[in-house]
C-alpha positions as CSV (number, residue, x, y, z in Angstrom):
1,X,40.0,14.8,20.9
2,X,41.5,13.8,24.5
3,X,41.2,10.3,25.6
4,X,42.4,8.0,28.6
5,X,42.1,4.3,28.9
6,X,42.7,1.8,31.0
7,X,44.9,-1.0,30.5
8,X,42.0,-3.4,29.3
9,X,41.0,-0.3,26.8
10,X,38.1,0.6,28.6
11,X,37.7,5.0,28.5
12,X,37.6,6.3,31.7
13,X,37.9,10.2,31.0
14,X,37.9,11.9,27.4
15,X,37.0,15.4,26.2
16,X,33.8,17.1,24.6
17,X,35.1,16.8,21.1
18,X,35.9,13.4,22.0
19,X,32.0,12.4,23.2
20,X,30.5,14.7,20.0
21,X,32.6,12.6,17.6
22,X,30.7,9.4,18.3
23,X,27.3,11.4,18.9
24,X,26.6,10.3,22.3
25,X,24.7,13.1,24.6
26,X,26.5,12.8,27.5
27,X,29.5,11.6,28.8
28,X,28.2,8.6,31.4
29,X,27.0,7.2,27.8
30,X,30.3,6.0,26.9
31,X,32.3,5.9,30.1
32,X,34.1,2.5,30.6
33,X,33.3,1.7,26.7
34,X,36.0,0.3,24.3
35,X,36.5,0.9,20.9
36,X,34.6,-2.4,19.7
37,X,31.6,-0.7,21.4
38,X,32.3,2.6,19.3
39,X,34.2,1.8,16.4
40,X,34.3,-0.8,13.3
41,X,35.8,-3.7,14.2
42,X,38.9,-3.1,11.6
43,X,39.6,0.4,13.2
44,X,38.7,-1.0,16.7
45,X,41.5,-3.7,16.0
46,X,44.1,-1.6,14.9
47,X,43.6,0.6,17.9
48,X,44.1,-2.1,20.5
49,X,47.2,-3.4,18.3
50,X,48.6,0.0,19.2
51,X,47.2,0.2,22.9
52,X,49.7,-2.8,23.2
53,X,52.5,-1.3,22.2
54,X,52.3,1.6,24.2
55,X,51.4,-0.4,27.1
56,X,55.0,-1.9,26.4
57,X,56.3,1.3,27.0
58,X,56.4,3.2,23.5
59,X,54.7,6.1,22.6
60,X,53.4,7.0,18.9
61,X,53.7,10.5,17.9
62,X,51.8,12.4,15.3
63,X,51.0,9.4,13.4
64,X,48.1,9.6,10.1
65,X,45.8,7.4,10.6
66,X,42.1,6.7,10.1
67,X,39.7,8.1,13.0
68,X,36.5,6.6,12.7
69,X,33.2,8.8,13.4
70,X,29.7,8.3,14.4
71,X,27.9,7.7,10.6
72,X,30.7,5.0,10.3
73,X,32.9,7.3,8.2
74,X,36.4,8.1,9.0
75,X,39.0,11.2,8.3
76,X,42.3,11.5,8.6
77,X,44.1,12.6,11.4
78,X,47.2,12.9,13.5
79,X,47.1,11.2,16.8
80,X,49.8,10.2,19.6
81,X,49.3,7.6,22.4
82,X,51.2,7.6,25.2
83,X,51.6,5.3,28.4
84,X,49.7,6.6,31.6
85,X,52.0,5.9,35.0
86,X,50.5,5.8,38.3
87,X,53.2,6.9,41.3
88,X,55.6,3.8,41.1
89,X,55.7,4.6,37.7
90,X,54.0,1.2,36.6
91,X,52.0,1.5,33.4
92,X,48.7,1.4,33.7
93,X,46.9,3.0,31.4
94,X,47.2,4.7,27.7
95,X,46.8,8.5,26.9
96,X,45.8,10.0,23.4
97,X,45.1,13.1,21.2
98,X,44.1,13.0,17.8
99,X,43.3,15.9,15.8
100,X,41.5,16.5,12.5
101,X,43.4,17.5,9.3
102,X,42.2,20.3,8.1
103,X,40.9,20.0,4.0
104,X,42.5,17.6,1.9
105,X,45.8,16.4,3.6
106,X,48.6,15.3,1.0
107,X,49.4,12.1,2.9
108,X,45.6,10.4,2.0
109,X,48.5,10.2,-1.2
110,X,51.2,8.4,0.6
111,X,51.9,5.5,-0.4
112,X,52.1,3.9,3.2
113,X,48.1,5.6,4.1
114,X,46.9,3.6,1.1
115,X,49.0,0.1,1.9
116,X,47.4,-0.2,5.7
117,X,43.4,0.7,4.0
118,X,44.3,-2.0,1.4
119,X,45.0,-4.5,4.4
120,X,42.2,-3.4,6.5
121,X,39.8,-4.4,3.3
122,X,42.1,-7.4,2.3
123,X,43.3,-8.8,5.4
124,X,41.8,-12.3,4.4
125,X,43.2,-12.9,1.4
126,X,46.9,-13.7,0.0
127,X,49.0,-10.5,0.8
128,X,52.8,-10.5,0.2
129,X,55.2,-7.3,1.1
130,X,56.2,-7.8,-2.2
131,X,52.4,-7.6,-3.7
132,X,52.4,-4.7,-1.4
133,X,55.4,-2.8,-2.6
134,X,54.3,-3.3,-6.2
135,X,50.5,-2.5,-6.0
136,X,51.7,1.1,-3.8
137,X,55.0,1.6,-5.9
138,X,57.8,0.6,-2.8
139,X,60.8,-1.4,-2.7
140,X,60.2,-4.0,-0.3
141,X,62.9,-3.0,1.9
142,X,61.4,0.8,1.7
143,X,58.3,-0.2,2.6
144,X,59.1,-3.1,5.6
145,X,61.4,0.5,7.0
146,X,58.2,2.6,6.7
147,X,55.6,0.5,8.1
148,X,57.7,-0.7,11.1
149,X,58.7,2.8,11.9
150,X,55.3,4.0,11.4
151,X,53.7,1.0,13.4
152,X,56.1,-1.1,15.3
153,X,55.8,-4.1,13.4
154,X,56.7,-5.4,9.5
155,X,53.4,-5.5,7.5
156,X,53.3,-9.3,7.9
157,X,53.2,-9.2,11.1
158,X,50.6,-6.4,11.1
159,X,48.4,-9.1,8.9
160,X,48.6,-11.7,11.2
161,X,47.5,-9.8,14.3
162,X,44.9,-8.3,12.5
163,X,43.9,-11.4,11.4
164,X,43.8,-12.7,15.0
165,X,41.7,-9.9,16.4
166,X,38.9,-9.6,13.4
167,X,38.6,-13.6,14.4
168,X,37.6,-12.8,17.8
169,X,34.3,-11.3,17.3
170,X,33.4,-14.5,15.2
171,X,34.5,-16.8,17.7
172,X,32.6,-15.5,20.4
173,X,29.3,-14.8,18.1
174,X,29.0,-17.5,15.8
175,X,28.5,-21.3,16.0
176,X,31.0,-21.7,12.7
177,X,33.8,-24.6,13.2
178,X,37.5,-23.7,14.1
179,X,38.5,-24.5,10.5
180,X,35.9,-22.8,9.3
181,X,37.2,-19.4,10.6
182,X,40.6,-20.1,10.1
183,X,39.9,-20.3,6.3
184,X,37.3,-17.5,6.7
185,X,40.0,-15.0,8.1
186,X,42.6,-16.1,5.7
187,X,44.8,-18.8,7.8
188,X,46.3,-21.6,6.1
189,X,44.7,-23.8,8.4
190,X,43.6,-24.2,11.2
191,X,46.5,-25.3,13.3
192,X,47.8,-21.9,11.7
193,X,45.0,-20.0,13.4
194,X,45.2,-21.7,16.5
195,X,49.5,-20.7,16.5
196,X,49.0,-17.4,15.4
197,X,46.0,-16.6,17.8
198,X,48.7,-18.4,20.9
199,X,50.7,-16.1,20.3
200,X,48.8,-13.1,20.1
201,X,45.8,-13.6,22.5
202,X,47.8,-15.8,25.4
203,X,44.9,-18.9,24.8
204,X,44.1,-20.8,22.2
205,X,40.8,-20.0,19.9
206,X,39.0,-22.7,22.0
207,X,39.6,-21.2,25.0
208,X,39.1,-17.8,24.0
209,X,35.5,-18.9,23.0
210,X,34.6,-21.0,25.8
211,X,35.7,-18.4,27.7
212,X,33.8,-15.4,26.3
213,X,30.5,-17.7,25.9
């Protein structure tokens, strides 16, 4: 599957594979789409977390990761993201491939594929690199090397701006109180939520709602 998106992670071109994989019949169907129209909202999450980066300027190459389909499935595969450059060579875009693995890969066994599908089903609760290294069998400092190389960012940090971006859809579709949510999406409180989601999102939750309403 071929992809290109712009910098807000709408998809303004992608392959045939691409459109088949999310069962739409033509093309026009999903053109300026994201992947919150497309995909659940933990896969649609981490993809814009990595959008981000490589809108920074860094590219991912042949990482494993989770590809979700159109019966809400998902398989493994290897994808790479790149920054798309217009002719002054600002960024301005991302490009992407992601390709199937073929039976049953060996990494669905690595320890690292298992500690980001725990997070994306735990994110709410209590999660430690230490719990995480002792559930998946990893020194803390082996797995805080793996997950930054493999993602750009300690597995903390991963929590938290996942954290942030599962709160959004609530915020914008639900009447629930700030607090509320912050306990809901595992904050410690809600001056917590309102820091963390600062310094992820640019605006405070309030904003971001009143905003988006």
């Amino acid at each position: 599957m071929l992809w290109i998106k712009d910098a807000e992670g709408h998809y303004q071109w992608f392959n045939v594979c691409f459109t088949l994989n999310f069962a739409f019949r033509s093309r026009d169907e999903m053109m300026g789409c994201t992947d919150f129209d497309i995909c659940s909202l933990p896969l649609a999450n981490q993809y814009r977390i990595d959008d981000e980066r490589v809108l920074r300027g860094e590219k991912i190459i042949h990482r494993i990761e989770l590809v979700g389909r159109f019966d809400h499935t998902a398989r493994w595969c290897s994808t790479s993201k790149i920054p798309l450059r217009d002719g002054t060579d600002r960024i301005v875009g991302t490009m992407g491939m992601t390709e199937p693995i073929a039976g049953k890969p060996v990494v669905m066994d690595s320890p690292l594929s298992r500690v980001v599908q725990y997070i994306s089903e735990h994110y709410a609760e209590s999660i430690t690199n230490r719990h995480l290294a002792e559930r998946f069998g990893l020194s803390v400092r082996s797995l805080e090397r793996q997950f930054v190389a493999a993602y750009g960012v300690s597995p903390h940090d991963y929590i938290r701006q996942l954290r942030v971006r599962m709160s959004c859809h609530a915020l914008v579709n639900s009447r629930k109180r700030l607090g509320q949510l912050a306990t809901e999406f595992g904050f410690a409180d809600q001056s917590h939520f309102t820091k963390d989601f600062r310094h992820f999102m640019g605006e405070t939750p309030r904003a971001y709602r009143a905003r988006f309403k």
